[in-house]
C-alpha positions in Angstrom: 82.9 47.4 112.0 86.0 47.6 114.5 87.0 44.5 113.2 87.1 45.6 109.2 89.0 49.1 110.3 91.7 46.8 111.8 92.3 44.6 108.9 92.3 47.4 106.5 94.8 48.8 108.9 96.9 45.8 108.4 96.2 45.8 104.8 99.4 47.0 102.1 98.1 46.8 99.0 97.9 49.5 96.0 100.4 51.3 98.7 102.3 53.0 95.9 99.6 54.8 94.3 99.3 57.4 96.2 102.5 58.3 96.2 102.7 58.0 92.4 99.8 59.8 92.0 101.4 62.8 94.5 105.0 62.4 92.7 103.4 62.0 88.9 104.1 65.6 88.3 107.1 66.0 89.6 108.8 63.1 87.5 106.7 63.9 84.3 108.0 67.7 84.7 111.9 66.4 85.4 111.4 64.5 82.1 110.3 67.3 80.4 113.7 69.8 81.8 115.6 66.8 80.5 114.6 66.9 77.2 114.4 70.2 76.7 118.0 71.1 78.3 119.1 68.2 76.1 117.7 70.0 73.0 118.6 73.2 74.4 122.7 72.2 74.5 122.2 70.1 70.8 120.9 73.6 69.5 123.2 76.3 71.4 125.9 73.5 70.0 124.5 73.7 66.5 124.3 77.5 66.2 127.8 78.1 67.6 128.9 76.4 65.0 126.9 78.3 61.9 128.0 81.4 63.7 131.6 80.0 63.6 131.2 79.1 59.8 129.1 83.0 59.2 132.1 84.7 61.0 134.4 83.0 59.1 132.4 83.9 55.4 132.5 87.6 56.8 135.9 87.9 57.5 137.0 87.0 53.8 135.2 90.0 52.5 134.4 92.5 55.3 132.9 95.1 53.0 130.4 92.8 52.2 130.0 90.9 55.8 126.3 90.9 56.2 125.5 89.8 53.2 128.1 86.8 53.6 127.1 86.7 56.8 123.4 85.7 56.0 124.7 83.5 52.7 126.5 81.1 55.2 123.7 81.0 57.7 120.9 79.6 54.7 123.6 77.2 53.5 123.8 75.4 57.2 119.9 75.6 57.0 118.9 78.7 59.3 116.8 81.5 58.9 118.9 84.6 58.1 116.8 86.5 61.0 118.8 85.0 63.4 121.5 87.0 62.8 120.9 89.7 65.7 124.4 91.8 64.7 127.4 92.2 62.5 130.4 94.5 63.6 133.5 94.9 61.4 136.7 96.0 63.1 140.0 95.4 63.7 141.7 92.4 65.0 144.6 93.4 67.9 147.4 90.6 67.2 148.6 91.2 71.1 149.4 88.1 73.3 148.7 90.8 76.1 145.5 91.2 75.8 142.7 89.1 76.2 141.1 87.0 73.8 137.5 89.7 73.7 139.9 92.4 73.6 141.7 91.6 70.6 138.3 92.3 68.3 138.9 96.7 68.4 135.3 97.6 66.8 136.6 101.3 67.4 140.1 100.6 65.3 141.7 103.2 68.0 143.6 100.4 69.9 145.3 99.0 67.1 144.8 101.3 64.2 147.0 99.8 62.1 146.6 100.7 58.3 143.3 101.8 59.1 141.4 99.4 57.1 139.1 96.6 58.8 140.4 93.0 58.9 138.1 91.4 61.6 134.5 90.6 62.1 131.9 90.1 64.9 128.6 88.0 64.4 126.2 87.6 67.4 123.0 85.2 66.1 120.1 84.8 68.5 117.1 82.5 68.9 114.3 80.8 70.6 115.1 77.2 72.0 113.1 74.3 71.0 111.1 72.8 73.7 107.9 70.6 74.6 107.2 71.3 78.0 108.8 73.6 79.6 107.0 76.5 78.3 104.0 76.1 79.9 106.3 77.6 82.9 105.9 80.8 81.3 108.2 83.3 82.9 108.8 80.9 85.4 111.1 78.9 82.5 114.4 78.3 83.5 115.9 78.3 80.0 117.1 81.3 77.7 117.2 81.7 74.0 119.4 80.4 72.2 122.8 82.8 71.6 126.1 83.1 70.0 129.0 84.9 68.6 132.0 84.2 66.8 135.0 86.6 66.0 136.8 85.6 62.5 139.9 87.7 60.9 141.6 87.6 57.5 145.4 88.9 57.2 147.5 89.1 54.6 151.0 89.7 54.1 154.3 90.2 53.0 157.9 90.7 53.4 159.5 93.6 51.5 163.2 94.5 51.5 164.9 97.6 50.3 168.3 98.3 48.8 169.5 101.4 46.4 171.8 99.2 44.7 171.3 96.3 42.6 173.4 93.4 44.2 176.1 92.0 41.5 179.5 90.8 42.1 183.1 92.0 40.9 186.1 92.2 42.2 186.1 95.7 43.2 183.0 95.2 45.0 184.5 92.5 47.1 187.9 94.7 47.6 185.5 97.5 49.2 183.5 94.7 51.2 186.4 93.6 52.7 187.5 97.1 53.4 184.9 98.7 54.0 183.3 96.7 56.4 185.9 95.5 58.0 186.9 99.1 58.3 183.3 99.7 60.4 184.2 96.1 62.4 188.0 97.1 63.2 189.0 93.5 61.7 190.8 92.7 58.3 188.0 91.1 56.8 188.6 88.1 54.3 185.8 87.0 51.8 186.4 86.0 48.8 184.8 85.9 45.5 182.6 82.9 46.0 181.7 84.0 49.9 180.6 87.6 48.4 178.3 85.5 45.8 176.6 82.7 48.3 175.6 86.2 50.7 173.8 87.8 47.9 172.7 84.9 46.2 170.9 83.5 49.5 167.7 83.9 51.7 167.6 83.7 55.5 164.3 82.2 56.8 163.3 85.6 58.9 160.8 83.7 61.3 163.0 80.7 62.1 166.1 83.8 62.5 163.8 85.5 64.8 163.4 82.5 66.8 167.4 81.8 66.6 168.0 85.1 67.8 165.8 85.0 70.6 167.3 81.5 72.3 170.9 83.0 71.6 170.2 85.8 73.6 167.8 84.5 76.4 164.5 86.5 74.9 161.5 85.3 76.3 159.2 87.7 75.7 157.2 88.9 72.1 159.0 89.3 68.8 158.5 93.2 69.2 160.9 92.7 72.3 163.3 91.3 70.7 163.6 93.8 67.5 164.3 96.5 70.3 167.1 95.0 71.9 171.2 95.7 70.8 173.0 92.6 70.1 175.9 91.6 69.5 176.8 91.0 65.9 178.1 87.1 66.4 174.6 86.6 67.7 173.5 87.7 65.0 175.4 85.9 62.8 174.7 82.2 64.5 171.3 82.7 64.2 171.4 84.0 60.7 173.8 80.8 59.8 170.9 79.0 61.6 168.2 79.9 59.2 169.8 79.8 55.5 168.4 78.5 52.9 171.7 76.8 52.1 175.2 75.4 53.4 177.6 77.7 51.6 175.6 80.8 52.7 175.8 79.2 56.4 179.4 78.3 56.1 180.3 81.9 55.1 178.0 83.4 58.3 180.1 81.3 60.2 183.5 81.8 58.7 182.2 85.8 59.4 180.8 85.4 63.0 184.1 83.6 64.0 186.1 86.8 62.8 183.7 89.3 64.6 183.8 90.1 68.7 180.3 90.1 70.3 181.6 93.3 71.4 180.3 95.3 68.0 176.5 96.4 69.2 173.7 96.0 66.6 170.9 97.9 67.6 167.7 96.0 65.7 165.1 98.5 66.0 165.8 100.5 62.9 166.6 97.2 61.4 163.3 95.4 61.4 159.8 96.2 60.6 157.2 93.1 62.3 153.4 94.1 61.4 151.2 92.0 63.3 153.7 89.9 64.7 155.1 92.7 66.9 153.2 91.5 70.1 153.6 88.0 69.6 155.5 85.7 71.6 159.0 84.4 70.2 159.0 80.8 69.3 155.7 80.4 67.2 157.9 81.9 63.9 157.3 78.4 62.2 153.9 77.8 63.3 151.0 78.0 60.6 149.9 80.2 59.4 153.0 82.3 60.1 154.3 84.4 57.1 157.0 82.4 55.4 159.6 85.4 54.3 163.0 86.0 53.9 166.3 88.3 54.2 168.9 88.9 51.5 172.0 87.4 53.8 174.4 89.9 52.1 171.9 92.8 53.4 171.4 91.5 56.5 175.1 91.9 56.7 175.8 94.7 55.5 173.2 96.6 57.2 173.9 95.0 60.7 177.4 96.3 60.5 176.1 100.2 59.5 173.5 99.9 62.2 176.1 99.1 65.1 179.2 102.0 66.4 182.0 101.7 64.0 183.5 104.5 61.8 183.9 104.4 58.0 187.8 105.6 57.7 188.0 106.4 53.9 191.2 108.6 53.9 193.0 106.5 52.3 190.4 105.7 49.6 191.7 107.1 46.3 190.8 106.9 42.7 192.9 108.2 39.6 190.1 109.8 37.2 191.6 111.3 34.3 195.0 113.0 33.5 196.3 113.4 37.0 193.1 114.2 38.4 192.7 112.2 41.6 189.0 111.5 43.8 189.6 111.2 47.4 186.7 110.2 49.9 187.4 111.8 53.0 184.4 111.1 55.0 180.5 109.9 54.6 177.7 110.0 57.2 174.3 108.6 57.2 170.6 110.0 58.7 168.8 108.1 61.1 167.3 104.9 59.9 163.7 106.2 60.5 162.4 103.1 58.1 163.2 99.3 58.9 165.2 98.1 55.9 163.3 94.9 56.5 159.5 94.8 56.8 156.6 92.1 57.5 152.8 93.1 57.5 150.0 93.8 55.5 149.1 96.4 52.8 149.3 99.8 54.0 150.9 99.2 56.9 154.1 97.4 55.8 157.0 99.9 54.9 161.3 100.1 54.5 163.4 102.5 53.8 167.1 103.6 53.4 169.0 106.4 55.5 170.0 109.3 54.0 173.8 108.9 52.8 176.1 111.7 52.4 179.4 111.9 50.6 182.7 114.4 51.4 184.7 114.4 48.1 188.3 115.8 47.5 188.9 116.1 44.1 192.3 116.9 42.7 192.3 118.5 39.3 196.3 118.3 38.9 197.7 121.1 37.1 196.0 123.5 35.3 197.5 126.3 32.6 196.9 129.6 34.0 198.8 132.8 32.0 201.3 130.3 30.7 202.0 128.8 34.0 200.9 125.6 36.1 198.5 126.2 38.8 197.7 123.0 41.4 194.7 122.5 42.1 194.9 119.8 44.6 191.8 119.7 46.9 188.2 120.7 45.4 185.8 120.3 47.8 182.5 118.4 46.6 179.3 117.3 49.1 177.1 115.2 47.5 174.1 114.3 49.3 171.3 111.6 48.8 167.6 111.3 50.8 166.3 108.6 51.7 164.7 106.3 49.7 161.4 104.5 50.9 158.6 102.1 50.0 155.3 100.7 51.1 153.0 97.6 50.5 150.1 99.2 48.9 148.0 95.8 47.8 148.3 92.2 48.2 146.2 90.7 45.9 145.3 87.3 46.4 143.7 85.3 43.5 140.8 82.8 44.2 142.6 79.9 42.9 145.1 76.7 43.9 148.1 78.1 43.3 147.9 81.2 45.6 151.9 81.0 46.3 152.3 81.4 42.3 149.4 83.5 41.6 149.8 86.2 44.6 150.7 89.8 43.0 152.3 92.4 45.8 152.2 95.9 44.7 154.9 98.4 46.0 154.8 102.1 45.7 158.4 103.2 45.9 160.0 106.9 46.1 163.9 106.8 45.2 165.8 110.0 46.9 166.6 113.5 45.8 170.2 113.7 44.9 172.3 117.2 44.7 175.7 118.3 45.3 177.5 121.4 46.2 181.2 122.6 45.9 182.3 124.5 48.9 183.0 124.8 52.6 179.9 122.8 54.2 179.3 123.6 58.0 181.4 121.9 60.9 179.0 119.3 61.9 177.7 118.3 58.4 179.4 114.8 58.5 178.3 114.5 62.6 176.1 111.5 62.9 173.1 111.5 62.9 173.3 113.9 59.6 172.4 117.6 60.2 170.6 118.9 57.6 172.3 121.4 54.8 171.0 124.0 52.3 172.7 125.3 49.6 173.0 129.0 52.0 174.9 126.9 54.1 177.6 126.0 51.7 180.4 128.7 51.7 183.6 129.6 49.9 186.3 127.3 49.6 189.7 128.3 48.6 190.8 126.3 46.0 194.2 127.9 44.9 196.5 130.6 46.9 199.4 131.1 44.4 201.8 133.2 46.8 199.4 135.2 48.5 199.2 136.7 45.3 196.7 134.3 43.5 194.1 133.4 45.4 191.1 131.4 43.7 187.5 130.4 45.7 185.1 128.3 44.7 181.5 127.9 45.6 178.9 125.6 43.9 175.3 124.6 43.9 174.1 121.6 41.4 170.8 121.5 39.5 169.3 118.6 42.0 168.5 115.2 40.3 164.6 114.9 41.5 163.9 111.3 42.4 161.4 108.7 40.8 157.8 107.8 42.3 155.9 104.9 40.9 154.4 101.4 41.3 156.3 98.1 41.3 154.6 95.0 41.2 155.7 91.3 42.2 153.7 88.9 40.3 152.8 87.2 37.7 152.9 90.2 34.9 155.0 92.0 37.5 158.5 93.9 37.0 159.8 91.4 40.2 158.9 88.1 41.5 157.9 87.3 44.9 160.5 85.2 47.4 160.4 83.0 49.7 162.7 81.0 52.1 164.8 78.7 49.9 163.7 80.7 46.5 164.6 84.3 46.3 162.6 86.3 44.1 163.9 88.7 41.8 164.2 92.6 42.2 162.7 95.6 40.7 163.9 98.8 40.7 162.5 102.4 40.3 165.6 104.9 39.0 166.3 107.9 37.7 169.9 107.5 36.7 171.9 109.3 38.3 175.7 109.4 38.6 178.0 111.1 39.8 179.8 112.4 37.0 176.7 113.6 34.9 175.8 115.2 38.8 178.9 116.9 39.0 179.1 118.7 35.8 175.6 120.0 36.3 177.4 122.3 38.9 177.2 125.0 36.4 176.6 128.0 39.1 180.2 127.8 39.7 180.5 129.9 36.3 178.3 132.4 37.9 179.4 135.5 39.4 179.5 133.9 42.9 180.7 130.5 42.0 184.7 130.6 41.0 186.2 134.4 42.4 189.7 135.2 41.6 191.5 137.7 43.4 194.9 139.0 41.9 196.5 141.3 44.7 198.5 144.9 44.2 200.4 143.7 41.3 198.7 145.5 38.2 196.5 148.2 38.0 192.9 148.2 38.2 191.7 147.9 34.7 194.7 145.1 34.1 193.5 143.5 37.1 190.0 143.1 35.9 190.9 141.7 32.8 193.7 139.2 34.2 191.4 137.9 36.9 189.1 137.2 33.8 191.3 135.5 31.7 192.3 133.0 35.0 189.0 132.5 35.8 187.9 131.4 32.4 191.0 129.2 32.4 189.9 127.5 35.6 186.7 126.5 34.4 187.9 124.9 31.6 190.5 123.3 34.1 187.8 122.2 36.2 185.1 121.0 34.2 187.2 118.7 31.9 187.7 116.3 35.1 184.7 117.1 36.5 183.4 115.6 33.5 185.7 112.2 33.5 183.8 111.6 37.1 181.1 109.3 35.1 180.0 106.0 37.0 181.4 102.8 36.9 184.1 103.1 34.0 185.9 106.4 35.6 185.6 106.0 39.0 185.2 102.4 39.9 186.2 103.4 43.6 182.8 105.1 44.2 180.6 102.9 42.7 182.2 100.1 44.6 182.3 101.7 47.6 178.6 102.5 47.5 177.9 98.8 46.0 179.3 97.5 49.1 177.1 99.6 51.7 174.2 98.9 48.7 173.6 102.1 47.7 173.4 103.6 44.0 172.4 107.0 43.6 169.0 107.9 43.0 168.0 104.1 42.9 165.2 102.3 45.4 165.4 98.3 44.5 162.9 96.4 46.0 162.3 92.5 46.7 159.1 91.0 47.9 160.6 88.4 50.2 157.5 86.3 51.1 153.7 87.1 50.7 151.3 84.9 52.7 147.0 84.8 51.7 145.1 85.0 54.8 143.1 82.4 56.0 140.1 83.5 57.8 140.5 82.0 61.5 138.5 82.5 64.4 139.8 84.7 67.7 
């Protein structure tokens, strides 16, 4: 017996099946984690990606998300009770915050036009697997899970003038004055440099990005817009972005002329929608908007936005018979609108300042009881609001040609236009603009024959209400839509107004109040009466016979041209829709 217990001692066969038999379980239940983590990561893999693809179906129609929502998640072959939530909001385009905060389920952290652009999908379900359930609660591996955040944004550019931009050669004379009046240089364009500026487009985003380098701006494109610059910045980078050499040349030829000295504030300039809290430099990245800037307005508004004073006391016109128009000063609001804007519908608004006008008109002589009576300096205020205009609709057609097919509605408000004879208050052509009411207007003397004579005159014109209505840019449209390289054409909202046809409506001067004549100590009472009469009613024939000659562009070129070349028309909005882009839905 001892001896068969020592050779079984010394035996080593079958040695490893005990410890198979001990270690079995273990490897059979490592096989088992292994395949079932392996499913588990093919699956969460899987469903990340229908929930990508629902997200994304959502976000194209958000009023109709869970229905979409469920459509895309049958066509990748899963049951729609996966999805566990839908949550529309809006989508924060902020480079400062982080990537979960930008979804704003609330839409009181980026309100925006109020309407919902973003959605949120979480789907949910159990993982497959073959032996690691019989671990129970024991089971180291979830459900399945995920969630996807997907937005849609379209926009467009939208500019606004109250002129209509054509070329003549009193329109360049007053550029050239004008501005160069506001810059302190003798400015030098000619016919053909007048024409390439309004005839051409400057790529905004790739201006932007100009701008920025130029003048060392590293931080988001909202940044930027509320810096001052100086003007020859902003005249290299516009030179940098047009759509074509002669434009470039002449932003060139300008910029050389100009100091960096003369400040351009941009903030009442531009208008940037979602690209506010963006990072400059990412302008010509897809899918960035693709819009543009008339070069001539970009101009011209730069140079009205900065310091410089309009000197018009030398600006004369001859209107009829002697009679004589003399601009002696004009003032503007605060630009409380961007003349340029980027965005989407509802959200995406311009606007003009309001503009005021400080006429001297001299009637020449006028026959009064058989003699000549000057009339040299008749006081006239004409004042015009604002004009504004929002993106109301970007409609984007389900079809190839999206860039031809797009239609961008406009709802545009021109600006109330009235005038008054009289003295106007002391700091009515202060800048900004105080407002005036017709109480504030008072006498002005318009004749003092000897200290014997003595004729005031005070004024208040029916007002010219302005025009509200739709403008579309389309196909069907009153406009086209623009781009970088191909400007669209304008459409403009008007109620005709001019400043003749405005003047003569000053028909309270007949009133009792409007034209007194005073006749002193040299007759008796009842003479008196009847002479002042008989002057007065001479004087208003004197007056309203020029009055009337005041009519738009073929008595008073001056005006219009001077107006033309700060783009303003009276009681006019015009409108271009520089760029419209269709929204992709992306995820964030």
């Amino acid at each position: 017996m001892m001896r068969l217990f020592s050779s079984l001692r010394h035996d080593r066969s079958a040695a490893v099946a005990p410890m198979v038999a001990a270690l079995g379980t273990v490897l059979i239940g490592a096989a088992g984690f292994a395949l079932d983590a392996g499913l588990y990561y093919v699956g969460e893999r899987n469903l990340r990606a229908a929930t990508d693809a629902a997200a994304m179906a959502a976000a194209m129609n958000p009023a109709q998300a869970v229905a979409r929502a469920r459509d895309s998640l049958i066509r990748n072959g899963y049951d729609p009770a996966i999805l566990r939530s839908v949550e529309t909001g809006r989508y924060c385009a902020d480079a400062g915050l982080g990537a979960a905060q930008r979804f704003d389920a609330s839409m009181a952290l980026c309100p925006g036009n109020g309407r919902v652009n973003a959605v949120r999908i979480r789907t949910g379900k159990p993982a497959r697997q073959y032996l690691m359930r019989v671990l129970g609660p024991a089971n180291p591996l979830p459900d399945l899970a995920a969630s996807a955040t997907a937005t849609r944004i379209d926009e467009a550019g939208v500019g606004i003038t109250s002129g209509i931009l054509t070329v003549s050669n009193g329109l360049v004379n007053s550029v050239n004055d004008l501005l160069g009046a506001l810059l302190g240089i003798k400015l030098r364009l000619s016919t053909a440099d007048v024409e390439a500026l309004m005839t051409s487009n400057i790529d905004a985003g790739l201006f932007f990005d100009a701008l920025a380098q130029r003048v060392g701006e590293s931080g988001t494109y909202g940044d930027l817009t509320s810096r001052t610059v100086g003007l020859r910045d902003l005249l290299y980078a516009a030179a940098s972005a047009a759509d074509n050499a002669s434009s470039a040349a002449t932003l060139t030829l300008i910029a050389g002329q100009v100091g960096n000295g003369y400040a351009v504030p941009l903030n009442g300039l531009f208008g940037l929608g979602v690209w506010r809290k963006m990072p400059v430099g990412g302008a010509d990245e897809k899918p960035a908007l693709r819009a543009g800037i008339n070069a001539y307005q970009l101009f011209a508004f730069a140079v009205q936005a900065g310091n410089g004073t309009i000197d018009l006391s030398d600006a004369v016109s001859v209107v009829a018979g002697g009679s004589t128009v003399k601009i002696a000063a004009m003032a503007s609001g605060p630009m409380d609108r961007p003349r340029f804007s980027f965005g989407p519908a509802g959200e995406t608004s311009v606007g003009t300042s309001a503009l005021r006008l400080q006429l001297l008109i001299g009637l020449g002589n006028i026959a009064v009881l058989g003699n000549a009576v000057s009339v040299d300096s008749l006081p006239v205020l004409i004042d015009i609001a604002a004009a504004q205009a929002q993106v109301t609709a970007i409609d984007c057609p389900d079809t190839a040609e999206q860039a031809r097919d797009t239609r961008v509605t406009v709802h545009a408000d021109t600006g109330l236009v009235n005038a008054y004879i009289g003295t106007a208050p002391a700091n009515a052509m202060t800048r900004p603009m105080p407002p005036i009411t017709a109480a504030s207007i008072g006498q002005a003397r318009i004749v003092n024959l000897l200290s014997l004579i003595t004729v005031d005159a005070r004024a208040v014109a029916q007002p010219v209400m302005g025009k509200s209505g739709n403008l579309v840019f389309g196909p069907g449209g009153q406009g086209s839509v623009g781009r970088p390289g191909a400007p669209g054409s304008a459409a403009s909202i008007g109620n005709g107004s001019q400043a003749g046809p405005l003047l003569t409506s000053l028909s309270s001067i007949a009133a009792g109040n409007g034209l007194q004549v005073k006749i002193l100590g040299l007759c008796l009472p009842l003479v008196c009466d009847a002479t002042e009469a008989a002057v007065r009613t001479q004087l208003l024939n004197g007056i309203t016979a020029p009055l009337a000659g005041l009519v738009g562009g073929t008595a008073d070129p001056l005006l219009d041209n001077l107006l033309a070349a700060l783009g303003i028309q009276l009681g006019h909005a015009t409108l271009w829709a520089t760029g419209a882009r269709c929204g992709v839905p992306v995820l964030v």
